[in-house]
C-alpha positions as CSV (number, residue, x, y, z in Angstrom):
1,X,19.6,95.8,-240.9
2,X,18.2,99.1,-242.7
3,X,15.2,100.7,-241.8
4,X,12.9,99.6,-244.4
5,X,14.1,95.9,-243.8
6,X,13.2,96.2,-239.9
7,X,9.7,98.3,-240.4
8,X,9.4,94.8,-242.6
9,X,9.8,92.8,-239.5
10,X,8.1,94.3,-237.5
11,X,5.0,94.4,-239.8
12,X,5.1,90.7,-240.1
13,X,5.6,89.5,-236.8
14,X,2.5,91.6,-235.6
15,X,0.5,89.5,-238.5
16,X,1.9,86.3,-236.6
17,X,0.2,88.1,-233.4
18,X,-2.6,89.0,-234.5
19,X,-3.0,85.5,-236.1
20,X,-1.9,83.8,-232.5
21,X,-3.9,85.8,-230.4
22,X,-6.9,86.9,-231.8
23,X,-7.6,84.5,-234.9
24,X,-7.1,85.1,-238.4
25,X,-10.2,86.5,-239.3
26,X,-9.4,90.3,-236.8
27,X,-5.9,90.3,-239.4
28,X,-6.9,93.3,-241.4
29,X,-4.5,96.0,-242.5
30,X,-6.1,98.4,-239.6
31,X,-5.2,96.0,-237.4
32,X,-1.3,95.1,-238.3
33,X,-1.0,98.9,-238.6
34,X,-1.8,99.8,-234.9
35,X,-0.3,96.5,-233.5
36,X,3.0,97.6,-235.8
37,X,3.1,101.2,-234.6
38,X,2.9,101.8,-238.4
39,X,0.5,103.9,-240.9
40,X,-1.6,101.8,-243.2
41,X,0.1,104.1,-246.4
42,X,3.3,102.4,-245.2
43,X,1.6,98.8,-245.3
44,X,0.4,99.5,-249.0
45,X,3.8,100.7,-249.2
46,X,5.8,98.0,-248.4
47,X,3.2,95.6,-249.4
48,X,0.6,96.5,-251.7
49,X,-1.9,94.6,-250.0
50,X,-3.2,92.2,-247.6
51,X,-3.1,89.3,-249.8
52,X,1.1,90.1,-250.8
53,X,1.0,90.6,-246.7
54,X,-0.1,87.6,-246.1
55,X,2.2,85.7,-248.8
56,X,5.1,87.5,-247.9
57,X,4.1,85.6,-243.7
58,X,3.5,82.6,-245.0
């Protein structure tokens, strides 16, 4: 798996935490980033957005 494809992962499965654990409405890119380990630049990044985010868990 590369790097890029892994700092994916990661990002998404701490939107599935966040969503599990503390409700959807904490998920916020502030949040997924600290929870990640990640900068929100690399969210955008990856992502663009919380809305692509979101689609891209879903």
């Amino acid at each position: 798996m590369k790097d890029r494809e892994l700092t994916e992962k990661i990002i998404l499965e701490a939107v599935g935490n966040i969503i599990e654990n503390d409700g959807f409405e904490k998920l916020g890119v502030n949040a997924i980033a600290q929870r990640a380990g990640v900068s929100k630049v690399l969210i955008y990044r990856y992502f663009g957005g919380i809305d692509e985010l979101i689609a891209q868990y879903l």
